[in-house]
SEMARPA-673648 format. One record per residue (C-alpha): residue number from 1; x, y, z. Coordinates in nm, 4 decimals. Layout:
! residues N
resi:X:Y:Z
NUM:X:Y:Z
...
END
This chain:
! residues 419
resi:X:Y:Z
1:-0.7926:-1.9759:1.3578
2:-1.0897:-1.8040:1.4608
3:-1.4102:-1.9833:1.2867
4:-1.6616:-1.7043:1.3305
5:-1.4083:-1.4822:1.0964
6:-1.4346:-1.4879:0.7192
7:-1.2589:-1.7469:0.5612
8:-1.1021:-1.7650:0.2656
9:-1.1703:-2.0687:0.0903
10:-0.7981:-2.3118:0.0876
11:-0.7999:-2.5933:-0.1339
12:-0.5774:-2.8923:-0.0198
13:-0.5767:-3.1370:0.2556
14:-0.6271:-3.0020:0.5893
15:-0.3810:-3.0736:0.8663
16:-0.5953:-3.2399:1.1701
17:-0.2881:-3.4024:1.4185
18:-0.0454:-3.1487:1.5584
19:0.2461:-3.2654:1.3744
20:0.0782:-3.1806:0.9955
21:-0.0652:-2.8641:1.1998
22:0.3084:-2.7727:1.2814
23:0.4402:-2.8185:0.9092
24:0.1566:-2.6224:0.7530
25:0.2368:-2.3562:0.9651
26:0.5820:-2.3615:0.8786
27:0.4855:-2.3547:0.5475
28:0.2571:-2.0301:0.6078
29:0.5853:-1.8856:0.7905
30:0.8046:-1.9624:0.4664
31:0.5333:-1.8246:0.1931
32:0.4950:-1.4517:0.4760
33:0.9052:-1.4564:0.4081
34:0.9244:-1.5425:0.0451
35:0.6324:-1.2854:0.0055
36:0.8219:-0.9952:0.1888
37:1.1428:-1.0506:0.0803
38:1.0036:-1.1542:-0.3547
39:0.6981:-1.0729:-0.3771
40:0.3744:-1.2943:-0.4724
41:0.5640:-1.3636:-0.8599
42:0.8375:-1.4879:-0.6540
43:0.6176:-1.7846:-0.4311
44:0.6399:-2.1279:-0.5545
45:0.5110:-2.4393:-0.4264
46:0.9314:-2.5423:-0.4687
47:1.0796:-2.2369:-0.3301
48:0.7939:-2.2281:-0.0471
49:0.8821:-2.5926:0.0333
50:1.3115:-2.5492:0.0214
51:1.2286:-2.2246:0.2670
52:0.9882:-2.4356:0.5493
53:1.2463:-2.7123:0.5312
54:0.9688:-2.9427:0.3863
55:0.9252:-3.1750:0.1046
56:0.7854:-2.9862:-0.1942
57:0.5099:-3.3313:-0.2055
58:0.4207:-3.1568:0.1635
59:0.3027:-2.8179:-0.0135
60:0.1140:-2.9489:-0.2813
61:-0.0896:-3.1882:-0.0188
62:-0.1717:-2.9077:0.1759
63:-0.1991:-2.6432:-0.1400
64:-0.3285:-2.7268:-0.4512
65:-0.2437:-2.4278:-0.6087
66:-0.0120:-2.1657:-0.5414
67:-0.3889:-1.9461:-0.4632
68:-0.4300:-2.1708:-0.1655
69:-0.0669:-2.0588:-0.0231
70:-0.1951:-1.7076:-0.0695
71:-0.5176:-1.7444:0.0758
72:-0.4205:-1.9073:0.3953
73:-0.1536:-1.6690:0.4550
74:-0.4036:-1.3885:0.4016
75:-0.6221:-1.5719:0.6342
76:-0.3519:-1.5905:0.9026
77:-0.2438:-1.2671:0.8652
78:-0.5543:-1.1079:0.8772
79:-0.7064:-1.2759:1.1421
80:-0.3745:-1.1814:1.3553
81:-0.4972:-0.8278:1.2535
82:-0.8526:-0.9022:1.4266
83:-0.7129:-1.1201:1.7460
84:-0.4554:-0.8432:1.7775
85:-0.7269:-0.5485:1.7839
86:-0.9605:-0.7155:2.0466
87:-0.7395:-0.7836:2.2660
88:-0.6470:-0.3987:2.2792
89:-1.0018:-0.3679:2.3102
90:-1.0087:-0.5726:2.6165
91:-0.7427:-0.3960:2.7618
92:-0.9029:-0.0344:2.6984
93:-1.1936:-0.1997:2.8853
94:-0.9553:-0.2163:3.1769
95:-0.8057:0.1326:3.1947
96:-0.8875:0.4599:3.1489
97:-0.7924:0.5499:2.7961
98:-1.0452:0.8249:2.6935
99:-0.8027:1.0953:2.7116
100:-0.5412:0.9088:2.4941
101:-0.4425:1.1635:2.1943
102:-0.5967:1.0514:1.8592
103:-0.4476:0.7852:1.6081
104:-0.2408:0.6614:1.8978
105:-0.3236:0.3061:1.8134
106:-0.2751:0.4250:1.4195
107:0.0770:0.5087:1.5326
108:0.1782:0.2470:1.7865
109:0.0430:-0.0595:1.4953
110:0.3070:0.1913:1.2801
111:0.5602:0.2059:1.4814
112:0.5693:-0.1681:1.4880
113:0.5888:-0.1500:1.1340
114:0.9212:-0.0874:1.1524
115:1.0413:-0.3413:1.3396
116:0.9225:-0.7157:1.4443
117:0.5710:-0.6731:1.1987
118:0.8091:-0.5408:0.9123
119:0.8423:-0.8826:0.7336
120:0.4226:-0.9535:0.7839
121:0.3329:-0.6003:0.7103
122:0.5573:-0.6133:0.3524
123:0.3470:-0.9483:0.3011
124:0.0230:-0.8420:0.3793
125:0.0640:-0.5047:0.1217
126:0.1582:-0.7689:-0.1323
127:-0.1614:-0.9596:-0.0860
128:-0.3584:-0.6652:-0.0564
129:-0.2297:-0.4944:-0.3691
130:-0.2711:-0.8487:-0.5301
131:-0.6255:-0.8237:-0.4580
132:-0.6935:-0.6203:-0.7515
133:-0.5657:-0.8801:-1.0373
134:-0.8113:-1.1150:-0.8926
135:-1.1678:-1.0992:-0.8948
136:-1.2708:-1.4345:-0.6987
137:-1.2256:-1.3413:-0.3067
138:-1.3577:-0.9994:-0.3446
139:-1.6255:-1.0570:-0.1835
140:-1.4594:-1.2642:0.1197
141:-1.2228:-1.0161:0.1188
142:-1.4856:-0.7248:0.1760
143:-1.6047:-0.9249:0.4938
144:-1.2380:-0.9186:0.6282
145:-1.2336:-0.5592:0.5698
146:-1.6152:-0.5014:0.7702
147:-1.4858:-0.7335:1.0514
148:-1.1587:-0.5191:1.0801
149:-1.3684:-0.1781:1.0769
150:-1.6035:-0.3000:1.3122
151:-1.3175:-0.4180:1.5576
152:-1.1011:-0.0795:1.4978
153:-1.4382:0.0964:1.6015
154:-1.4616:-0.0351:1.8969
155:-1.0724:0.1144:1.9833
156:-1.1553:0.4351:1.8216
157:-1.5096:0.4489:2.0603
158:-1.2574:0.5097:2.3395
159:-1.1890:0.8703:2.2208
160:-1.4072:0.9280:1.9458
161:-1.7645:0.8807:2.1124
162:-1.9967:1.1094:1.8125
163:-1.8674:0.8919:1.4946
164:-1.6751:0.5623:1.6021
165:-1.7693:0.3892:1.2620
166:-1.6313:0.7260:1.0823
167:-1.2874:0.7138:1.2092
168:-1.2566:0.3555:1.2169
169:-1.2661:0.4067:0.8175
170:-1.0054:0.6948:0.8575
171:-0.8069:0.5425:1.0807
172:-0.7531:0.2355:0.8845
173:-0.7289:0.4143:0.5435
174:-0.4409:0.6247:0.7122
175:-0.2852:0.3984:0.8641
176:-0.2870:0.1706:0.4871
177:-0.1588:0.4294:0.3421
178:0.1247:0.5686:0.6352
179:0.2263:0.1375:0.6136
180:0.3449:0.2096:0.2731
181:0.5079:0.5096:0.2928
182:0.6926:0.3454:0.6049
183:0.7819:0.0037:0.3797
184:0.8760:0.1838:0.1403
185:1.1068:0.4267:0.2181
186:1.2322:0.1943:0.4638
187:1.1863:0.4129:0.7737
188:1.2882:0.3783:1.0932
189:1.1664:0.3385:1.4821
190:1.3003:0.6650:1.4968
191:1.1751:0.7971:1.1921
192:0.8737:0.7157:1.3172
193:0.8880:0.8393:1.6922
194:1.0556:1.1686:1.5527
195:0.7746:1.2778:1.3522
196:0.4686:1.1003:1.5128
197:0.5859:1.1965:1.8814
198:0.8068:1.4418:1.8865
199:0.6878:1.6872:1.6051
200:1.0315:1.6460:1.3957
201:0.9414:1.7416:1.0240
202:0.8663:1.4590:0.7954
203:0.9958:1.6987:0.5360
204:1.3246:1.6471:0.7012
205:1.3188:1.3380:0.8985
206:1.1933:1.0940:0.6127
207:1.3438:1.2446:0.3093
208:1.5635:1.0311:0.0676
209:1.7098:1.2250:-0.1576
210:1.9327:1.0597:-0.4646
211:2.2696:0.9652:-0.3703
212:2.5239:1.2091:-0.4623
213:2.6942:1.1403:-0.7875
214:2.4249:0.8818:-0.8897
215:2.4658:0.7817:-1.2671
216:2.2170:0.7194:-1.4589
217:2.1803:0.3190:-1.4507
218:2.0430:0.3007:-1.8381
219:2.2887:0.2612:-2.1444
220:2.3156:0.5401:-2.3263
221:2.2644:0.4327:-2.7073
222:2.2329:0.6095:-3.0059
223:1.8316:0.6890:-3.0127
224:1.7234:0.6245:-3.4091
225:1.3046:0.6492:-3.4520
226:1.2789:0.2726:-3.4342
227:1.4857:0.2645:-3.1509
228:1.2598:0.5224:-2.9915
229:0.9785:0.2991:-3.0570
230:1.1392:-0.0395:-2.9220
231:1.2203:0.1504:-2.6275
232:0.8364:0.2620:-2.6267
233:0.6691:-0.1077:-2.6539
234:0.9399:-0.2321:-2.3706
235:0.8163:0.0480:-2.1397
236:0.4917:0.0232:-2.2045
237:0.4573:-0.4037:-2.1566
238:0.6235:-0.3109:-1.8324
239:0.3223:-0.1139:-1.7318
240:0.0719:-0.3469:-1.8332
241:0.2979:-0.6172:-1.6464
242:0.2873:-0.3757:-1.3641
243:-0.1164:-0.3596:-1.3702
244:-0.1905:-0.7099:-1.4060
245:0.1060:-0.9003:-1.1939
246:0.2986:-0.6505:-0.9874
247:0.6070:-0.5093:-0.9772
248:0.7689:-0.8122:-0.8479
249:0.6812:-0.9367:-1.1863
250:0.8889:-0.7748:-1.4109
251:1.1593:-0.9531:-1.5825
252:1.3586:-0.9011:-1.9005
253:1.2180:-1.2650:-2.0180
254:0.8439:-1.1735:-1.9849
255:0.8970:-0.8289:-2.0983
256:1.0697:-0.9200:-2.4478
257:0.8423:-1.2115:-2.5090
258:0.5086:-1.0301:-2.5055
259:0.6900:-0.7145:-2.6819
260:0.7842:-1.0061:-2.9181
261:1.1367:-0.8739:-2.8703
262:1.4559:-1.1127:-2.9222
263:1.5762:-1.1992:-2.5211
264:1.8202:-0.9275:-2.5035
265:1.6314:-0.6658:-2.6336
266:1.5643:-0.5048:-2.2848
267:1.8644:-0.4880:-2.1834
268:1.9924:-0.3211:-2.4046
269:1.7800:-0.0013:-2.3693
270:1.7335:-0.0848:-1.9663
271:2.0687:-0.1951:-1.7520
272:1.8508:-0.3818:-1.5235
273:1.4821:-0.4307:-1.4185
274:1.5264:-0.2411:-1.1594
275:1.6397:0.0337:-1.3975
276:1.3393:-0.0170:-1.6052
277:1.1136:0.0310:-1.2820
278:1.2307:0.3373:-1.2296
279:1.1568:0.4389:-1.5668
280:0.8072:0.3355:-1.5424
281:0.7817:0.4747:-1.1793
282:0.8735:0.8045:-1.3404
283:0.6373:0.7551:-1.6096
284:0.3423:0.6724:-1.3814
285:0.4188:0.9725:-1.1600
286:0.4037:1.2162:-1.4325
287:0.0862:1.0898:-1.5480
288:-0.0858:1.1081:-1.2355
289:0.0534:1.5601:-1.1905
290:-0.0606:1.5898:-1.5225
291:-0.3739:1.4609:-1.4192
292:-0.3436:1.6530:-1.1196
293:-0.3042:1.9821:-1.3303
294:-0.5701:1.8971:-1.5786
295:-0.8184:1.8683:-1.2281
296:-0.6954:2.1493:-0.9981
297:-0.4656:2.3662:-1.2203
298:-0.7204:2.6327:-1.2785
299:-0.7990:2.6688:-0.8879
300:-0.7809:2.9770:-0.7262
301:-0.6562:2.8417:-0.3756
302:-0.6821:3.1918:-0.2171
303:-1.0398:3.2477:-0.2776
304:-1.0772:2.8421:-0.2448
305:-1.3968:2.7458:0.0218
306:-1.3695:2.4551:0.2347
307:-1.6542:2.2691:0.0433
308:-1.4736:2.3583:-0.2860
309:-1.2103:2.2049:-0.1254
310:-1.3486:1.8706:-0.0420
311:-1.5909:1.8329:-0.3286
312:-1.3088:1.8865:-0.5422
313:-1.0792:1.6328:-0.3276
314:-1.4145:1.4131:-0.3934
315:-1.3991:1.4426:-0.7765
316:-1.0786:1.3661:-0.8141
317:-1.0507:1.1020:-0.6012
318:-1.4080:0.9024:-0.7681
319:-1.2204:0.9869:-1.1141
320:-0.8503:0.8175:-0.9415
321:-0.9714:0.5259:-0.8428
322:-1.2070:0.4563:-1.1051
323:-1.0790:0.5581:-1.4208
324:-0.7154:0.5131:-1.3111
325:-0.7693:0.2633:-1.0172
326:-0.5293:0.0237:-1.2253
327:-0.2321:0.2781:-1.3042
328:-0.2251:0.3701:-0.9608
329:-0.2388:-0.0047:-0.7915
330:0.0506:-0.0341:-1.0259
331:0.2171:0.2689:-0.9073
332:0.1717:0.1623:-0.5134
333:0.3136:-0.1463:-0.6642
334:0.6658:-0.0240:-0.7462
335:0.6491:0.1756:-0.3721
336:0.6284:-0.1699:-0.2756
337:0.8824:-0.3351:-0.4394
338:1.1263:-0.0161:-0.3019
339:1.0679:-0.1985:0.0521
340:1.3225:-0.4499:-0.1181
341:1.5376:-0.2424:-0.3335
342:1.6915:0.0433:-0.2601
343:1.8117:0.2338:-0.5442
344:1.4429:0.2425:-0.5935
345:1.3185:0.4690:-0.3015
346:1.5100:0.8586:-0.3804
347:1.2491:0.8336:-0.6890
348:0.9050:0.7215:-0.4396
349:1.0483:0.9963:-0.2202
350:0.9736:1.2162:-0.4837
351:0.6364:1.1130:-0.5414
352:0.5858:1.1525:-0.2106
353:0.7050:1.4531:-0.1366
354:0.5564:1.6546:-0.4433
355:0.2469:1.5329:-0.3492
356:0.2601:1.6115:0.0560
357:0.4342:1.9839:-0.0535
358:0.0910:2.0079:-0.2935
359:-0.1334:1.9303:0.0518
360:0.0612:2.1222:0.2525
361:0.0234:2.4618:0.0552
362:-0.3559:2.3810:0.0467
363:-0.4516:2.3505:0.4212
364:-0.1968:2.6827:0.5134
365:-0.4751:2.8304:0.3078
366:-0.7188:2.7502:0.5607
367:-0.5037:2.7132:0.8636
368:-0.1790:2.8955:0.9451
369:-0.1037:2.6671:1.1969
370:-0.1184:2.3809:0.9662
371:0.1531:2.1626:1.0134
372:0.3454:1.9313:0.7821
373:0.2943:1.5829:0.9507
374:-0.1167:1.6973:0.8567
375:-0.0043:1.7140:0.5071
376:0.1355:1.3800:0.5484
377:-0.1910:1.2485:0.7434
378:-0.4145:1.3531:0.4190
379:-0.1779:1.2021:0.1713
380:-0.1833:0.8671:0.4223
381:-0.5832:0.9031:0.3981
382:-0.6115:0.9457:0.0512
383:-0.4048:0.7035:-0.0614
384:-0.5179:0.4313:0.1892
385:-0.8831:0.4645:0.1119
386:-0.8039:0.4360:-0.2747
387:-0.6465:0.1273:-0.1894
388:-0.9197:-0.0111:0.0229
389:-1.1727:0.0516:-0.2601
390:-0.9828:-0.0386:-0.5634
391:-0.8714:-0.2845:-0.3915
392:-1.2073:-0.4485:-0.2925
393:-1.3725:-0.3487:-0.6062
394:-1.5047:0.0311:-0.5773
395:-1.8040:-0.0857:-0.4381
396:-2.0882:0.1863:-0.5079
397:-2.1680:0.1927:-0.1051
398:-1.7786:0.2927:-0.0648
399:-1.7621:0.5478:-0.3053
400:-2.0774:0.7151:-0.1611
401:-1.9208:0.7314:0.1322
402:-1.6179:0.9127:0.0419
403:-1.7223:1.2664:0.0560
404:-1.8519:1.2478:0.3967
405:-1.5226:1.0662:0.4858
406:-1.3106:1.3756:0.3222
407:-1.5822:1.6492:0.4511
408:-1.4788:1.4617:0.8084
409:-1.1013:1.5029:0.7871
410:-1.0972:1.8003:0.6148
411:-1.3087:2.0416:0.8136
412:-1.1582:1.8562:1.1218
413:-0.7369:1.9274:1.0113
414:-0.8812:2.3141:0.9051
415:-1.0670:2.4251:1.2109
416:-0.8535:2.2509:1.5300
417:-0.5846:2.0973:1.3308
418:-0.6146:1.7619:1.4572
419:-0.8571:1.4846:1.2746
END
């Protein structure tokens, strides 16, 4: 591992002869897996150790806690990120790239997204949207995320010469928030190639609409005023689960004993957690319109001015990831956990298309030519920069930064179409 890159601190014994190197790496390998495939609530110092093929004494020598595992995979992972990125660097060094079309790196890293770095990217979304339970590493973790902008500026110098360190930000923040759209909706390579490439409609190509005859997966019981309430504190100690833990998180067990519910309470309102995600995925997403409405529902879009336009985006963005930073990490949280299930993902296709349809409306305003994959870039932006500063604490210099960011995209997608 690179020792001039930020380090997050790993408590345990560290391997020093190449045969202790070799099974701490396996056991970095095995946590990546068991992160992708169970998310963070689902790594154990046991499970980690029957995945490696190690003895569990072997993880706890290396890892104190179940932190360390998480720290040293983020530390591998992102420092992959940052080895990764140089070398492209080196290689646009080499060859003339200055007439390569913009976010082509955005959308090669993307494309890969769907393929061998599926497993890693999964993993490193789970550690990132971890990052907001925990307040210790922010400040490490802010370092990572300077190192990585100053490395994706370097790539971005190649055809972005004015304002490198500008769309380094965007590029990144896009490219956060295109990874999770990708993961979870479970997209293809040629999902991907169709709308990035060859101009197919994301409208179209990425849409996952509800099975046909899909039944409703919750019980239906007789709803009495008490029952209405039970149903209420189950719902609502899944949201607060969601907020503090993750999605991965949420069991029937946990659920009933902080709702200080007998054990099969849940299930009888809620077939399955995955049932009861939904629920609270609906919940969350009907929040956030009607905040929507309450922000933008008096808006005359006709008569709307580009500045109105961002310093409204602006507004409601500082308000998002302040005020609501938590309900919406939570949110992104469930999109996550649709990377692993399913029956999950009609319902985050929703989300995401009501929200893309909203963006879409707004720049034909400005721009007839405005296509839908730029609808789909803004959304990417958006929700990749309120991940990136939630995520590493909303630090004040961030947030100043944000409308200049927006006033960049913006005015860029309205007057040539392209950011």
């Amino acid at each position: 591992m690179n020792e001039n890159l930020p380090i997050l601190p790993v408590y345990g014994r560290k391997a020093t002869q190449q045969r202790s190197i070799n099974t701490q790496r396996k056991i970095v390998a095995a946590a990546i897996d068991i992160a992708a495939q169970q998310g963070i609530a689902g790594l154990t110092h046991r499970v980690v150790a029957q995945r490696a093929g190690v003895s569990l004494a072997a993880t706890t020598y290396y890892y104190k806690t179940k932190s360390d595992i998480i720290a040293d995979v983020s530390n591998t992972l992102n420092n992959g990120y940052v080895e990764m990125f140089s070398k492209t660097n080196q290689r646009m060094h080499r060859y003339d790239v200055s007439k390569s079309r913009p976010h082509w790196f955005a959308f090669r890293l993307l494309q890969r997204a769907t393929k061998s770095k599926r497993t890693s990217n999964i993993a490193w979304m789970e550690i990132l949207l971890n990052q907001a339970h925990h307040n210790n590493n922010r400040q490490l973790t802010r370092q990572w995320a300077q190192r990585i902008e100053q490395v994706w500026s370097e790539v971005t110098h190649f055809y972005n010469d004015e304002k490198p360190d500008e769309a380094a930000r965007s590029e990144i923040d896009m490219t956060v928030g295109f990874s999770l759209m990708i993961l979870a909706l479970e997209l293809t390579e040629q999902d991907v190639v169709a709308v990035f490439y060859e101009h197919a409609d994301p409208f179209h190509q990425w849409a996952r609409p509800e099975p046909a005859g899909q039944l409703d997966e919750n019980p239906k019981r007789r709803i009495t005023p008490k029952a209405k309430l039970t149903r209420r504190r189950i719902l609502d100690e899944t949201i607060s689960i969601l907020i503090e833990q993750g999605a991965s998180a949420v069991n029937f067990r946990l659920i009933a004993k902080r709702a200080q519910l007998t054990p099969a309470a849940p299930s009888y309102y809620f077939s399955s957690p995955r049932a009861l995600l939904r629920e609270a995925q609906t919940e969350l997403f009907e929040r956030s319109k009607t905040r929507y409405r309450d922000a933008m529902g008096t808006v005359d879009y006709h008569n709307l001015q580009i500045e109105n336009l961002i310093d409204l985006t602006t507004t409601v963005f500082s308000r998002e990831s302040t005020e609501s930073g938590a309900l919406n990490f939570a949110n992104y949280g469930i999109w996550l956990e649709a990377s692993r299930t399913s029956e999950l993902r009609p319902l985050i296709w929703t989300a995401i298309n009501d929200q893309a349809q909203a963006w879409h409306r707004i720049l034909s305003v400005f721009n007839a030519n405005s296509t839908p994959l730029d609808a789909f870039l803004i959304q990417a932006i958006y929700i990749g920069k309120l991940i990136r500063i939630v995520g590493l604490g909303s630090a004040s210099q961030d947030l100043a930064q944000v409308r200049k960011e927006f006033s960049n995209v913006l005015n860029s997608l309205v007057t040539s179409g392209k950011i």
